[in-house]
FITORFI-487695 format. One record per atom (N, C-alpha, C, CB): y, z, x; atom name. Coordinates in steps of 0.02 Angstrom, whole numbers, padded with zeros to 5 digits, always signed. Glycine has a CB too. Layout:
N
Y / Z / X / CA
...
//
This chain:
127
+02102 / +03453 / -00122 / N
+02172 / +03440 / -00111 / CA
+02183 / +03364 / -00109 / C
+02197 / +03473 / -00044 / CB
+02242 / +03363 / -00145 / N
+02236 / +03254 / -00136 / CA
+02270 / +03243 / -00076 / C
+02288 / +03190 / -00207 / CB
+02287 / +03169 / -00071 / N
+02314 / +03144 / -00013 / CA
+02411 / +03170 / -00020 / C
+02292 / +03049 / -00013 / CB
+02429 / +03182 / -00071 / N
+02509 / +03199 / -00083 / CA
+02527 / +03245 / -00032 / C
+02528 / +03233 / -00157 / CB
+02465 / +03318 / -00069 / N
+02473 / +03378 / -00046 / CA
+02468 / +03375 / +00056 / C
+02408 / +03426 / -00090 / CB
+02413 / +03332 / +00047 / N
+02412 / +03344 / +00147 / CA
+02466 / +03300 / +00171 / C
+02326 / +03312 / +00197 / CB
+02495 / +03265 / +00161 / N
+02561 / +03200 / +00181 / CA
+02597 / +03271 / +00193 / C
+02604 / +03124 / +00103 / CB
+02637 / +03314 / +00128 / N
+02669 / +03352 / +00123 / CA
+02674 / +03410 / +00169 / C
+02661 / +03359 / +00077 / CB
+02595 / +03435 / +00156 / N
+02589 / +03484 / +00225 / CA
+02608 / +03465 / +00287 / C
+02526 / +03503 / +00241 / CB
+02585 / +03412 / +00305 / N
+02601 / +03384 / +00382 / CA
+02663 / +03394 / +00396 / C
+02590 / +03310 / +00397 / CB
+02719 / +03336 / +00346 / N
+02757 / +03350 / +00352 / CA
+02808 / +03414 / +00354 / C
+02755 / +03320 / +00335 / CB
+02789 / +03474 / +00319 / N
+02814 / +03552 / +00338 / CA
+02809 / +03543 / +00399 / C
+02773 / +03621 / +00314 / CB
+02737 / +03544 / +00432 / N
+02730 / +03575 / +00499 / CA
+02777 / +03537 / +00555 / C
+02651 / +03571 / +00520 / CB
+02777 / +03473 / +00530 / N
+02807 / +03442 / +00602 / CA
+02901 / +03447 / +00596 / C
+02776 / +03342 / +00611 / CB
+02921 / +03471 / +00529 / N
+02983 / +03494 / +00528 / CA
+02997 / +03553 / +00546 / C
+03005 / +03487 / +00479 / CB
+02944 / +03619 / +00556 / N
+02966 / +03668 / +00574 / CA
+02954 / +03660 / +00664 / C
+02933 / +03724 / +00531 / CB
+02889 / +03619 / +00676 / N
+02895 / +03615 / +00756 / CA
+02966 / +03587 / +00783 / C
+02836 / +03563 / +00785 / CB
+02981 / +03537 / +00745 / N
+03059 / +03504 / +00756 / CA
+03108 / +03559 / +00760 / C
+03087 / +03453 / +00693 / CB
+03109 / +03591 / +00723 / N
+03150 / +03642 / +00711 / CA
+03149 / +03720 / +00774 / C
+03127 / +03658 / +00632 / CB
+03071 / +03721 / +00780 / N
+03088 / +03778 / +00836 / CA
+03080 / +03741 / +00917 / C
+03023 / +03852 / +00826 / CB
+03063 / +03667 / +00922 / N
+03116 / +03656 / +00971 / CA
+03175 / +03635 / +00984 / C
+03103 / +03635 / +00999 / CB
+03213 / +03618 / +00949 / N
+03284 / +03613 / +00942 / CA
+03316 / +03672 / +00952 / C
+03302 / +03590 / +00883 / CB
+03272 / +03735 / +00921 / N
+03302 / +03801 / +00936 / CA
+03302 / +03835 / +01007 / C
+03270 / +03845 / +00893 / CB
+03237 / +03831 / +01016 / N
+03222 / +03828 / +01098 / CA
+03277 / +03780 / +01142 / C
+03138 / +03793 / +01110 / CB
+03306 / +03738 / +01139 / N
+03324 / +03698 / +01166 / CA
+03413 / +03718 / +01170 / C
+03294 / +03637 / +01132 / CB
+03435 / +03726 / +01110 / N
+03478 / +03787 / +01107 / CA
+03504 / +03851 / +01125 / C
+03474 / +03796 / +01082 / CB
+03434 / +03871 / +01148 / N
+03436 / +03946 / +01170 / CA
+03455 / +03906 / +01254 / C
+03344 / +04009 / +01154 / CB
+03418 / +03885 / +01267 / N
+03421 / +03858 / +01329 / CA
+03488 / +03819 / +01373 / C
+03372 / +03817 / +01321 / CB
+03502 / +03791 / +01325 / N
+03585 / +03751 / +01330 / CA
+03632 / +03818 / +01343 / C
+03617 / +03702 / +01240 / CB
+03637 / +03866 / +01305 / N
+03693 / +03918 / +01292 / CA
+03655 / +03966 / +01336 / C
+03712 / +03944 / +01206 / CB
+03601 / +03971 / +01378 / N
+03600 / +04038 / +01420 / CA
+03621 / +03966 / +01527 / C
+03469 / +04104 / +01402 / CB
+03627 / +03928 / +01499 / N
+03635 / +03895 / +01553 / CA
+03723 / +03859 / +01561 / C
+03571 / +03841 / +01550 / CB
+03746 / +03892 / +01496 / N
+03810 / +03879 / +01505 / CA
+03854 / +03956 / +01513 / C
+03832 / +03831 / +01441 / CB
+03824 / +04004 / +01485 / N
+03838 / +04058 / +01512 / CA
+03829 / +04061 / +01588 / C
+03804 / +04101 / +01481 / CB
+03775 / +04034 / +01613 / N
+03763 / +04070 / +01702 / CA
+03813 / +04030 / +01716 / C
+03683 / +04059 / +01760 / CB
+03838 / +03959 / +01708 / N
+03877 / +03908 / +01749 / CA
+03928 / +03954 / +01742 / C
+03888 / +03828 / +01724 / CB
+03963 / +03989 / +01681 / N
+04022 / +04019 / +01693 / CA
+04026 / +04099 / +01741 / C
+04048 / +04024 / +01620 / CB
+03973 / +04126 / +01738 / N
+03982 / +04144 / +01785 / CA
+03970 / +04143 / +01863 / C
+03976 / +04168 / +01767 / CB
+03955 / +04104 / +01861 / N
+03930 / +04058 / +01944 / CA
+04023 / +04040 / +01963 / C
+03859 / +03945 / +01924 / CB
+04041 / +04001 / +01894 / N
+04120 / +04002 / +01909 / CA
+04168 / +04043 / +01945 / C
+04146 / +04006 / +01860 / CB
+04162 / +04084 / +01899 / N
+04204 / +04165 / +01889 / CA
+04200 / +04186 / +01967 / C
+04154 / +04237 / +01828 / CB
+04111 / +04185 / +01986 / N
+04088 / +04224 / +02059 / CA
+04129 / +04183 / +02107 / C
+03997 / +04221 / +02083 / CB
+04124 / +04099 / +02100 / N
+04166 / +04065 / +02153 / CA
+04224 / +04066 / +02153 / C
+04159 / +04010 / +02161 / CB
+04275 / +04083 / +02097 / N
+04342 / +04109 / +02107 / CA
+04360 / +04158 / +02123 / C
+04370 / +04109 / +02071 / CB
+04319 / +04223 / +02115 / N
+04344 / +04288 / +02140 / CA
+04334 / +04268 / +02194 / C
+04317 / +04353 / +02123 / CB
+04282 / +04244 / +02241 / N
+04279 / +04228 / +02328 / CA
+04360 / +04193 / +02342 / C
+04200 / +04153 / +02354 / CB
+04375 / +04130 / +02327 / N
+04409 / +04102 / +02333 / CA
+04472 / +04148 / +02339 / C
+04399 / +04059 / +02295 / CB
+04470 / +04201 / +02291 / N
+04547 / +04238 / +02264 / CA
+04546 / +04297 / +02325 / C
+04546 / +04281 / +02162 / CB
+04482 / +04319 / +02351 / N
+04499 / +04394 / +02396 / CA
+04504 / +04328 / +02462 / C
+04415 / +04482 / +02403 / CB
+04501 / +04266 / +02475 / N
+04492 / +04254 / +02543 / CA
+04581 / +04227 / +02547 / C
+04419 / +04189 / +02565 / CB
+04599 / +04215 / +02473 / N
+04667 / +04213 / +02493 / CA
+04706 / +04275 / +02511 / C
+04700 / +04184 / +02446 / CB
+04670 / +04330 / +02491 / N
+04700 / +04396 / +02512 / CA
+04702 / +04423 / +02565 / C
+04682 / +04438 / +02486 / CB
+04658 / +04378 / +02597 / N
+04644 / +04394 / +02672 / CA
+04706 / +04359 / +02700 / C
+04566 / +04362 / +02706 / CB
+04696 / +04295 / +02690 / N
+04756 / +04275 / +02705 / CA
+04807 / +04303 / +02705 / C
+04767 / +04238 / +02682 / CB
+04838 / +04311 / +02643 / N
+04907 / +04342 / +02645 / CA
+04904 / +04417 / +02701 / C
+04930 / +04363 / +02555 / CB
+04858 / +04455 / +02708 / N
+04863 / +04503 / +02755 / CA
+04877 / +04471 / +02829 / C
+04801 / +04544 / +02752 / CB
+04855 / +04427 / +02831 / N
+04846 / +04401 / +02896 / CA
+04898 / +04378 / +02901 / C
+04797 / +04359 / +02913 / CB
+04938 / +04329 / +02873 / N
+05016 / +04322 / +02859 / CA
+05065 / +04390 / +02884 / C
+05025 / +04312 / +02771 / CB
+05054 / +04432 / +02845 / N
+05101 / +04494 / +02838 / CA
+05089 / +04548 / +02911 / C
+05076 / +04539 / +02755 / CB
+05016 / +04529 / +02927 / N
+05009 / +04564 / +02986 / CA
+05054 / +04516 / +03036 / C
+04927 / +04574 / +03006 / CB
+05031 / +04447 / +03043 / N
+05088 / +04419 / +03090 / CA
+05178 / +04436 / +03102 / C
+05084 / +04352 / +03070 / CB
+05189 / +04459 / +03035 / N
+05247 / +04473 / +03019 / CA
+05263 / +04530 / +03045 / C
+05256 / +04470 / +02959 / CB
+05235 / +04596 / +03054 / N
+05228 / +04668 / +03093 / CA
+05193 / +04659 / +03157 / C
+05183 / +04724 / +03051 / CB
+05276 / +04680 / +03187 / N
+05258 / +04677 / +03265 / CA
+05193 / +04728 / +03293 / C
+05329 / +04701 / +03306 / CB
+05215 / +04764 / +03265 / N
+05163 / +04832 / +03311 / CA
+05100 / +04852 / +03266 / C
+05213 / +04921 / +03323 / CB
+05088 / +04801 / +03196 / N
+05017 / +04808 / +03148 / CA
+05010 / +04880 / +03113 / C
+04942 / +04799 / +03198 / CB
+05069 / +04916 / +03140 / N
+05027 / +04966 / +03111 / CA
+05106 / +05033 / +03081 / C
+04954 / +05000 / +03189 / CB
+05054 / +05054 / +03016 / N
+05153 / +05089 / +02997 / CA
+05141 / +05188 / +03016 / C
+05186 / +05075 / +02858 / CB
+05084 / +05174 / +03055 / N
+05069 / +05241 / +03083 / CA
+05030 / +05315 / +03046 / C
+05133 / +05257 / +03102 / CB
+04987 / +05254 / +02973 / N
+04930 / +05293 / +02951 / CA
+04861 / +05264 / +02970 / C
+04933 / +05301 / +02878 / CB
+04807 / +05270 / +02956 / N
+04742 / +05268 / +02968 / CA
+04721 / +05227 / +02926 / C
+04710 / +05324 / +02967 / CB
+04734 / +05220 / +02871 / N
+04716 / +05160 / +02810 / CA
+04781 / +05162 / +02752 / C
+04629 / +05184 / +02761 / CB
+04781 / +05109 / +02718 / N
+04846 / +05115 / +02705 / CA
+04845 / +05030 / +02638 / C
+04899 / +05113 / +02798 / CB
+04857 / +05031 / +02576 / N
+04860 / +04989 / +02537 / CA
+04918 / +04924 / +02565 / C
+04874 / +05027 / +02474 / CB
+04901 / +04869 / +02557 / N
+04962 / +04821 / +02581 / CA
+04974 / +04808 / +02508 / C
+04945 / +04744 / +02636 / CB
+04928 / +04768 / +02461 / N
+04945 / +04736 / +02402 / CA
+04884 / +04785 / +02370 / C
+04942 / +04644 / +02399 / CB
+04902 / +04795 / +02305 / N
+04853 / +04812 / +02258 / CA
+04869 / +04768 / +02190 / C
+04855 / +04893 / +02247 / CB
+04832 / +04751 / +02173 / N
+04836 / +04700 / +02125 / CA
+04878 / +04665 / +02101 / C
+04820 / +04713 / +02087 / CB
+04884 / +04615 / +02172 / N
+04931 / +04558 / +02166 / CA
+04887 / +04513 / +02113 / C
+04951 / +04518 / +02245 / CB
+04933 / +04485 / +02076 / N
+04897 / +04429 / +02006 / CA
+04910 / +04371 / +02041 / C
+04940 / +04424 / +01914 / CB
+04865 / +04331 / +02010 / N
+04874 / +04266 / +02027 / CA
+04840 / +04216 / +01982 / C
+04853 / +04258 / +02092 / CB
+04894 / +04231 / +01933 / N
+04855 / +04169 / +01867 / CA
+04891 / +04122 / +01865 / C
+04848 / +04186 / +01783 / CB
+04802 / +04096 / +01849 / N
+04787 / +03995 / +01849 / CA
+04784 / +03975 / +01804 / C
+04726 / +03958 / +01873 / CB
+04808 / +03904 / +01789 / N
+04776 / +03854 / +01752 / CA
+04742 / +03818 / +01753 / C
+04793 / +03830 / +01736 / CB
+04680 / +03808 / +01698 / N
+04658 / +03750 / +01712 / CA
+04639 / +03706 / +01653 / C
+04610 / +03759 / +01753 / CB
+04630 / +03653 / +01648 / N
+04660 / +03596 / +01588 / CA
+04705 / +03653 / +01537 / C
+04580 / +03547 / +01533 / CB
+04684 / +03669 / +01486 / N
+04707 / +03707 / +01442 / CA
+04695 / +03782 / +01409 / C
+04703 / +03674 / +01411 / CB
+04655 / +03822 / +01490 / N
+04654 / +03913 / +01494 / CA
+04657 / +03914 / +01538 / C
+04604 / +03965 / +01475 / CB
+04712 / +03972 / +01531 / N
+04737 / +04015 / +01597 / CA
+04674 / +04049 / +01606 / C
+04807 / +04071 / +01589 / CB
+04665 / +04065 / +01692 / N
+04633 / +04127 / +01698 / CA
+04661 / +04183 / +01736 / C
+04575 / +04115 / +01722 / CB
+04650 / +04247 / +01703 / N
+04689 / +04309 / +01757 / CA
+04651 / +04343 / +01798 / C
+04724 / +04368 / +01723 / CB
+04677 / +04346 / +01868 / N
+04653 / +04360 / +01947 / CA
+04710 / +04399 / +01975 / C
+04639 / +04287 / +01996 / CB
+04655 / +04414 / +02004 / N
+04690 / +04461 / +02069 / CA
+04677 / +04481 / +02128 / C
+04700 / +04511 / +02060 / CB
+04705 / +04507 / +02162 / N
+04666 / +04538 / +02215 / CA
+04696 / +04596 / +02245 / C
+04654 / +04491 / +02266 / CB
+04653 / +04631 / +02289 / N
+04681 / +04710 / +02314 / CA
+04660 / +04691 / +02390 / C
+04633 / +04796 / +02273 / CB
+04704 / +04710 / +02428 / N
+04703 / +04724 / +02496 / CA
+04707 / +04784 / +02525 / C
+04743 / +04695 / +02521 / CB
+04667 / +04800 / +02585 / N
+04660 / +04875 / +02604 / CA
+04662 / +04852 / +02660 / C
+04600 / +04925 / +02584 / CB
+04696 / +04901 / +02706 / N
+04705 / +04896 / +02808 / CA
+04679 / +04948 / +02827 / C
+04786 / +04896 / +02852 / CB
+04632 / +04948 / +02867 / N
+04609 / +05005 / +02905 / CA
+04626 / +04964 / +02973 / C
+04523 / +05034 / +02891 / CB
+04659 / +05031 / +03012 / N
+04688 / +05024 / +03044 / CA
+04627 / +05068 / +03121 / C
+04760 / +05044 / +03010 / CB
+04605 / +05046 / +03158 / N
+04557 / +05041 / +03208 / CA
+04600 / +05084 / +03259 / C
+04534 / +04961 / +03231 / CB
+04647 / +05043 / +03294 / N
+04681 / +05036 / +03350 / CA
+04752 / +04982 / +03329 / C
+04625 / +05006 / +03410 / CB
+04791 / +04996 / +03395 / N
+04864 / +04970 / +03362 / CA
+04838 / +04908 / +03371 / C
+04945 / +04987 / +03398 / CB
+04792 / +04867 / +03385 / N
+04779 / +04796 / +03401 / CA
+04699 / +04794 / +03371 / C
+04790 / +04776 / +03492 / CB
+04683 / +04817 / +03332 / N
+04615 / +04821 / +03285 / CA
+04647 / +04845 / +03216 / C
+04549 / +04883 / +03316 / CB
+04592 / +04794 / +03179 / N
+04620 / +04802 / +03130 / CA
+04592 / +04787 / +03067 / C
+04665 / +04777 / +03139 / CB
+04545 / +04832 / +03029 / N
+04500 / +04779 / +02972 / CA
+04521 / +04773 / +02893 / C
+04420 / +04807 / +02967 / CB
+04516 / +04706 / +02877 / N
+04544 / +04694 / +02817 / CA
+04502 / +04675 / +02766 / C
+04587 / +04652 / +02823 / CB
+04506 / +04725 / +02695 / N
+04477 / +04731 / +02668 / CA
+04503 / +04709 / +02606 / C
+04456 / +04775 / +02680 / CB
+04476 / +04644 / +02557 / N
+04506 / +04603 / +02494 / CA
+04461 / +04593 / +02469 / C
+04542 / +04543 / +02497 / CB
+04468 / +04635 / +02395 / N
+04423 / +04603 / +02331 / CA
+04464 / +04557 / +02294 / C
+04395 / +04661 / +02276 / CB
+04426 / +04513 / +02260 / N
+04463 / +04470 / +02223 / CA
+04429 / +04478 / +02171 / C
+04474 / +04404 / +02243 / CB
+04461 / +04464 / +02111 / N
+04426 / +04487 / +02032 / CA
+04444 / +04412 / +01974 / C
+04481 / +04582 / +01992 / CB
+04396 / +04388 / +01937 / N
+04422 / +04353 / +01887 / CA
+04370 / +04371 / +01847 / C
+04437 / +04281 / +01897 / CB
+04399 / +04391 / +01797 / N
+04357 / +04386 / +01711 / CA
+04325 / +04452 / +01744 / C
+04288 / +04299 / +01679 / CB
+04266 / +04469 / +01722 / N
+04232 / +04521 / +01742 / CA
+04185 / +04498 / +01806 / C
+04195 / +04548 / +01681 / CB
+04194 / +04466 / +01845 / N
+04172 / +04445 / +01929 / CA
+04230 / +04467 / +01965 / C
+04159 / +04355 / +01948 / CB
+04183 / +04509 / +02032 / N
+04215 / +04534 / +02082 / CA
+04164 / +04520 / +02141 / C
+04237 / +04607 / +02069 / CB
+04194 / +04493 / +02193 / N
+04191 / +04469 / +02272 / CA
+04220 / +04499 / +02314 / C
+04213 / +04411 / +02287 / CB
+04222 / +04544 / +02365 / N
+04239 / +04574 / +02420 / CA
+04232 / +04545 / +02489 / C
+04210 / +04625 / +02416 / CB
+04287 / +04528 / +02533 / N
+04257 / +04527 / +02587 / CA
+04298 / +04556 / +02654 / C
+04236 / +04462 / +02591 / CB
+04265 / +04583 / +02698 / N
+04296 / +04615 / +02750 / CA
+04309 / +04568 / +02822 / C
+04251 / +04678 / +02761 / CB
+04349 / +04567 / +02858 / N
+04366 / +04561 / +02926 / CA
+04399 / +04594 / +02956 / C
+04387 / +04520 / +02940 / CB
+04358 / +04595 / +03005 / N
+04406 / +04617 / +03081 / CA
+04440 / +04573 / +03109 / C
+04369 / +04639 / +03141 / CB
+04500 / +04592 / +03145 / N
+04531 / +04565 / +03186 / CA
+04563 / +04588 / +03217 / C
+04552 / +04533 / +03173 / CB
+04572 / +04555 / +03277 / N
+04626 / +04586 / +03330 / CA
+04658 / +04540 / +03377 / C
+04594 / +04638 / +03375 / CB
+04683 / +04566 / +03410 / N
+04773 / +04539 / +03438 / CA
+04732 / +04538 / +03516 / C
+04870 / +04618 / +03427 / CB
//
């Protein structure tokens, strides 16, 4: 083999090593920008059911006696609450549930949803 042929070979090999790490490197970029978005998604649905808590907690202040005289009972079911941000909306929501304990117990139950992430969280409270 002369000196052309091995220059040439080399060079194949170190263009295809170039080549499958760039690819590797690729794969890697786009499975780490996928998790960031959903790492996102997970911290907005939290964010979206703890405002749901809120608003129960609001609306409970608002009802004198807490309670409309069932055992559990829907307040909001998929109130929306779409955002912007720089230039995509995202669509959210959240569902609120009252279980109702005692007329002064009271646990509140809000999932919040964005994109395909969902966060739940419960509290008790009482008067």
């Amino acid at each position: 083999m002369n000196e052309r042929g091995v220059i040439l070979l080399i060079c194949l090999i170190v263009m295809i090593a170039l080549l499958l790490l760039g690819s590797a490197l690729l794969v890697l970029t786009q499975s780490n920008y996928i998790s960031a978005g959903i790492e996102r998604d997970e911290k907005r649905a939290f964010y979206i059911a703890f405002a749901g808590v809120e608003r129960a907690i609001y609306e409970l202040n608002q009802d004198s006696d807490w309670s409309d005289g069932t055992p559990s009972s829907d307040l909001y079911t998929d109130e929306s609450l779409d955002y912007e941000a720089g230039d995509v909306t995202y669509a959210s929501s959240y569902t609120i549930v009252l279980t109702n304990r005692s007329k002064d117990d009271v646990r509140i139950k809000s999932t919040g949803k964005v994109n395909n992430s969902e966060r739940k969280i419960s509290v008790r409270i009482t008067r």
